[in-house]
N, C-alpha and C positions, 0 to 999 in steps of 0.2 A: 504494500500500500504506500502510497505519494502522498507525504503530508507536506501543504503549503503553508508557511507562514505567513497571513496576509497581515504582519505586523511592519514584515522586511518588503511586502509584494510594494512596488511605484508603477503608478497610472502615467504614462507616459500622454499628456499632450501635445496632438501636432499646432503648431502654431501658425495664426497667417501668411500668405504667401511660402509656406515652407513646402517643396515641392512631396509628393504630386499633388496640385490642386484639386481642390473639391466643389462643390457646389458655391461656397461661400465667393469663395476667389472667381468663379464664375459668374457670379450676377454681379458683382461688385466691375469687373471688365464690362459685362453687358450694360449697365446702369451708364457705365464710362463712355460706349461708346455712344448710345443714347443719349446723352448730355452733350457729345463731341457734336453729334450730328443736326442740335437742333441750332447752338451754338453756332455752326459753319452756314445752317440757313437763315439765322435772324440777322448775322452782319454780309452775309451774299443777297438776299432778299432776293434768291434766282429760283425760277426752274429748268433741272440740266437738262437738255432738249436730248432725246435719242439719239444717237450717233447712227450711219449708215454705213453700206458697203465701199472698201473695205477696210474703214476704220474699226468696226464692230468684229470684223473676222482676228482683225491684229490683237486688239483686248483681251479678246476670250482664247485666241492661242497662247499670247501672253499668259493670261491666267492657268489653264489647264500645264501649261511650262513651271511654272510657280508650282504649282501643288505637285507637279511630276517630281520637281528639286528638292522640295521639302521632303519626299518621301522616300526617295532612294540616297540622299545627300546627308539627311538630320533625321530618320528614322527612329532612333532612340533618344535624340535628342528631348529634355524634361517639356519644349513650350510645345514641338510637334505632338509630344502623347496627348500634352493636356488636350490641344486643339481638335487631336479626335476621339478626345474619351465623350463619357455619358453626360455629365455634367456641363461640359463645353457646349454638344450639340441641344440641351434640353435649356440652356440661357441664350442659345441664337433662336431655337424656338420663339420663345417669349419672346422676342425683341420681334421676330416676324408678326407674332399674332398681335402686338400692340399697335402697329403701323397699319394691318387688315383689321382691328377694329375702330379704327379712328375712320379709315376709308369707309366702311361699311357703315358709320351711322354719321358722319356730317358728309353735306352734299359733296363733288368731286367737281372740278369743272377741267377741260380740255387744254395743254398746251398751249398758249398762242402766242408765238413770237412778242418779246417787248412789253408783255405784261406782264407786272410782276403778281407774286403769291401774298398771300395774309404773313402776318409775322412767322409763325411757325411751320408756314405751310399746308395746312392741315387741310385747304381744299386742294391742293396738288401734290397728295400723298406717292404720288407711281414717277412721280419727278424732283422729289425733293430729298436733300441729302438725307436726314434720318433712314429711309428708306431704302435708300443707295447700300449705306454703311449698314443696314442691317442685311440685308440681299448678302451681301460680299462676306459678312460674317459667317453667315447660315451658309453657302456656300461652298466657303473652307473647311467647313468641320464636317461638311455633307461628302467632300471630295476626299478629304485626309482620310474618312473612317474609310470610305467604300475601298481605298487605294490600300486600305491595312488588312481586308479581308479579301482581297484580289491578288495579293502576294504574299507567301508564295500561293498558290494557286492549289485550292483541295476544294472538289464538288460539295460538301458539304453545305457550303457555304454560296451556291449557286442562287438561290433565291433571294437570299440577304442581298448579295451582289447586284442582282439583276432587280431588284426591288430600290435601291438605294439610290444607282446608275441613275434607274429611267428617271427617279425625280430628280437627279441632278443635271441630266440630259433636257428634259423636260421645262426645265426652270431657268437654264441658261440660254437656251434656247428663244424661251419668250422674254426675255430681259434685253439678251441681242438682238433678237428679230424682231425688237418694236417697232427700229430706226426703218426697217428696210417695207414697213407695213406700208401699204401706198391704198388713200381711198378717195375715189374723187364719187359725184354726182352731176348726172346729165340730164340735161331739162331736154326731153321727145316732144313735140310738137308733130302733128298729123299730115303725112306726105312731103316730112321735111328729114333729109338725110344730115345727122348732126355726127361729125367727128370728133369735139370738142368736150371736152369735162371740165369740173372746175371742183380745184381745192379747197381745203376748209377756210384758206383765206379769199376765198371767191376769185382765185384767179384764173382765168381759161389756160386750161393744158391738153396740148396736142394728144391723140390717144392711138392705139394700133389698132382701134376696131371700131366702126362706126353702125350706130341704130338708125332705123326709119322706122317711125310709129307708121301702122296701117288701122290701127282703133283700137280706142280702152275702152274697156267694159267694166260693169260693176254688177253687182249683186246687191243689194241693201234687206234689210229686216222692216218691217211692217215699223211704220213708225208709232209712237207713244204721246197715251195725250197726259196732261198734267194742269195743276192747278197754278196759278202765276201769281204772286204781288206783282203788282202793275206799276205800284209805287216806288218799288226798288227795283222792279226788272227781276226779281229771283223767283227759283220753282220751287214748290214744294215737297220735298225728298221725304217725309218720316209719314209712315202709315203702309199699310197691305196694297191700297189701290191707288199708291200716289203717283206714280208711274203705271200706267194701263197701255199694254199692247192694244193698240186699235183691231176690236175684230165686228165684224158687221152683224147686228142682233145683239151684241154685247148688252148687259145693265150690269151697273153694280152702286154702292152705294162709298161716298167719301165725303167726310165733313160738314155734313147734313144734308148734302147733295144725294138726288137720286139722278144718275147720268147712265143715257142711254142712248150706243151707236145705233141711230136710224140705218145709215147708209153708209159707206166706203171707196172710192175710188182710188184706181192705184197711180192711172197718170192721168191727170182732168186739167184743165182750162175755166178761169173765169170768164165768164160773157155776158155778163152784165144779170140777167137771172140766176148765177150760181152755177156750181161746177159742173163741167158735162165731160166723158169720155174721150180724150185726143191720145195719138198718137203720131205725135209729134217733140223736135228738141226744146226741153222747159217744160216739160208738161210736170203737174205737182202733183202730190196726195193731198186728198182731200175728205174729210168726210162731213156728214151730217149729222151732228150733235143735238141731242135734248137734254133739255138739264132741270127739274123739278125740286122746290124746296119750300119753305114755311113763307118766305118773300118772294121767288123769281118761278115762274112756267112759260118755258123758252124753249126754241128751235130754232138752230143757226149751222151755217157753214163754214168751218174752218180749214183753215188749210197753213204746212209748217213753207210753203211758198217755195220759187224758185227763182232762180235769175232774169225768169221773161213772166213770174207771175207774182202777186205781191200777197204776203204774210196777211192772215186773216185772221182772228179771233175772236170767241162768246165771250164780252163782259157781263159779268154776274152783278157786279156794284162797282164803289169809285177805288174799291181795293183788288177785289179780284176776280180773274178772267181762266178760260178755260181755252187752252194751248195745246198746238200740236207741236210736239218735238221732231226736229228734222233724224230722219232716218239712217239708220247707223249703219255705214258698212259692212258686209258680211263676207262678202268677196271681190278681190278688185287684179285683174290682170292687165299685162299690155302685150297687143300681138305686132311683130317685129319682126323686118326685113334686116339680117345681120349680113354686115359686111369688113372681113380680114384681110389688113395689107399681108398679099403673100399667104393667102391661106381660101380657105373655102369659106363660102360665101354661106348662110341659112338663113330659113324662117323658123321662128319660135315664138311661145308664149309664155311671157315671165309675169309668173303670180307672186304672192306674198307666201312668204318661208321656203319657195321650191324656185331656189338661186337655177339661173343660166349660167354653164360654164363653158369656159371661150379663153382661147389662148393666157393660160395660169390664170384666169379673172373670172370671180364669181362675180353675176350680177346679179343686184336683188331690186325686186319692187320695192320703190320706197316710198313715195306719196301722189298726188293728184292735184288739182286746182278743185280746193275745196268749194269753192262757190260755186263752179257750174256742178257738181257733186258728178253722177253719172254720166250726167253730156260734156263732158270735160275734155278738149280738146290735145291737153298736156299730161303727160306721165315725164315724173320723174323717176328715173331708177338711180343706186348705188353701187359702182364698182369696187370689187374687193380684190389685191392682190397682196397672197402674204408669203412669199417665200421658204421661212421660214415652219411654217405649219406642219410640214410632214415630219420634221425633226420634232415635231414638241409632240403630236402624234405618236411617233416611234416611244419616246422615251414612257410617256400616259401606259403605251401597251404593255412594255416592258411591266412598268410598277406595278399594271393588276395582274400579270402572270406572275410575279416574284411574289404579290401580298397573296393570292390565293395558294401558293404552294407553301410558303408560310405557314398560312391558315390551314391547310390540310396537314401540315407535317405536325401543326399544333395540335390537333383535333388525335392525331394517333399516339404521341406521347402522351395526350391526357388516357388514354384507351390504353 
């Protein structure tokens, strides 16, 4: 038998900063750099604009150069271990999710040359240093672990690897290939061939593929009638029937109103008697309203109007009236004569969420001339080119094959 004397036994304390670091020395670095980073944006008062090709390609070899020297050069060295142990990678953490909760609940607004940000930055979180310096931190300790379970080289460890990669793949990826992201929008006018796009600084830029609108079409949903202050112009939104889809024979009852759709048209014309059935451009919904109550027994025609017919509505008294909401979109496409310098020529129809893709460029539907609503002679669409995308792809797929093998291998150790 081992008998201890714990009269002779000393509790040996490690002390701070005395190597290998812990947690402690970890947030206390992370804190540091957080403070470096917000400090470096309150006296720059800048946002660093994306770099592009091929300054972005030089950085990021640079960097993956870096982390290669650290690793085969200072492998044992005390700042390399700490930068890829657990505590290093779970204080870059936090420093990420700090800058992703600020982004996530105060608004964000878009880069625009020559403007500057609020003091801290905090509406141009994805351009301003704090976030820079936390990226680059999270980054290092993302690439030093994975590069320590990559060599020497044992399958064991295949998943962790190919799970770690892809996010590090994945992340540098879209950090570099912001610069190179290129999005313009082109205003289609009807049997007009437009070459030209234009930047988010509204500037016209030459494009490699040109549109001809040949007709936008739209879909809309039965418009809604509702109750109005007349006095402030606002509607009334709280109750079961305060918004009512227009259906013809409808009744129901709101606000001591008993309101009941006599009649419905879906595209009608005023002519002096009241709405009647056209089919023609401008034509509006229209129906026939009655409205019954302890004061008003009333029948009238309203209509939420159009660009060649004018707004109509039942006042009830000197507060309030009974309105037709203009009808909401439900589907909106535009059909299109496509033409490639140096490549083949198509027709298509680019709807909303089902982009047209064309020489590396997605296009997507992106608005109309809201006023003429459906008879709208103009479609705007949005070009999208990202270069980058199948690299951040790759590495997304990588991460869910490496977490679910993970996940299974988890599942059989518990078993």
């Amino acid at each position: 038998m081992r008998i201890v004397n714990l009269e002779n036994q000393k509790v040996f304390k490690k002390k701070l900063w005395q190597f290998p670091w812990d947690y402690k020395e970890s947030f206390i670095i992370a804190a540091g750099l957080l403070i470096t980073g917000y400090l470096l944006q309150i006296t720059t008062r800048t946002s660093i604009k994306a770099v592009s090709a091929p300054v972005n390609y030089i950085i990021g070899g640079l960097f993956i150069a870096m982390l290669l020297l650290l690793h085969f050069t200072s492998r044992t060295h005390p700042w390399v271990k700490w930068l890829r142990s657990v505590p290093a990678s779970v204080s870059a953490i936090v420093l990420v999710l700090i800058q992703a909760i600020i982004m996530g609940t105060l608004p964000q607004q878009n880069f625009v040359e020559g403007v500057k940000p609020d003091l801290f930055g905090f509406s141009f979180v994805l351009t301003s240093w704090p976030f820079i310096i936390a990226q680059l931190y999270f980054l290092t300790t993302l690439g030093l672990a994975t590069l320590n379970r990559m060599t020497p080289w044992q399958w064991k460890n295949w998943g962790f690897i190919l799970n770690h990669l892809g996010l590090f793949i994945a992340m540098t990826a879209g950090i570099l290939g912001s610069g190179d992201l290129q999005r313009y929008t082109m205003k289609l006018y009807e049997n007009q061939l437009v070459w030209g796009a234009e930047n988010e600084e509204g500037v016209m830029v030459p494009m490699p593929i040109a549109f001809e609108l040949t007709s936008f079409d739209m879909e809309t949903f039965t418009p809604k009638l509702a109750l109005a202050d007349i006095t402030n112009n606002s509607i009334e939104t709280k109750g079961v029937n305060a918004l009512r889809m227009i259906t013809k024979g409808d009744s129901y009852d709101y606000k001591g109103y008993k309101i009941k759709i006599v009649n419905y048209i879906e595209d009608s014309k005023f002519t002096g008697n009241g709405y009647f059935p056209v089919n023609e451009e401008g034509a509006t919904p229209a129906a026939l309203v009655e409205v019954k109550s302890a004061t008003i027994d009333t029948t009238a025609w309203i209509s939420c109007g159009s660009f060649a017919t004018e707004y109509s509505y039942l006042q009830l008294n000197d507060k309030e009236a009974i309105v037709m909401l203009q009808p909401e979109a439900k589907k909106y496409s535009s059909h299109v004569n496509v033409y490639v310098k140096d490549g083949k020529n198509d027709k298509t129809v680019i709807e909303v969420n089902k982009p047209y893709k064309v020489g590396g460029w997605k296009v997507y539907q992106l608005s109309y001339d809201e006023k003429f609503g459906k008879w709208s002679k103009l479609s705007v669409v949005e070009l999208v080119r990202d270069p980058w995308l199948p690299v951040v792809y790759s590495g997304i797929f990588m991460m869910i094959i490496g977490a679910a093998y993970l996940i299974f291998k988890g599942r059989g150790t518990v078993i």
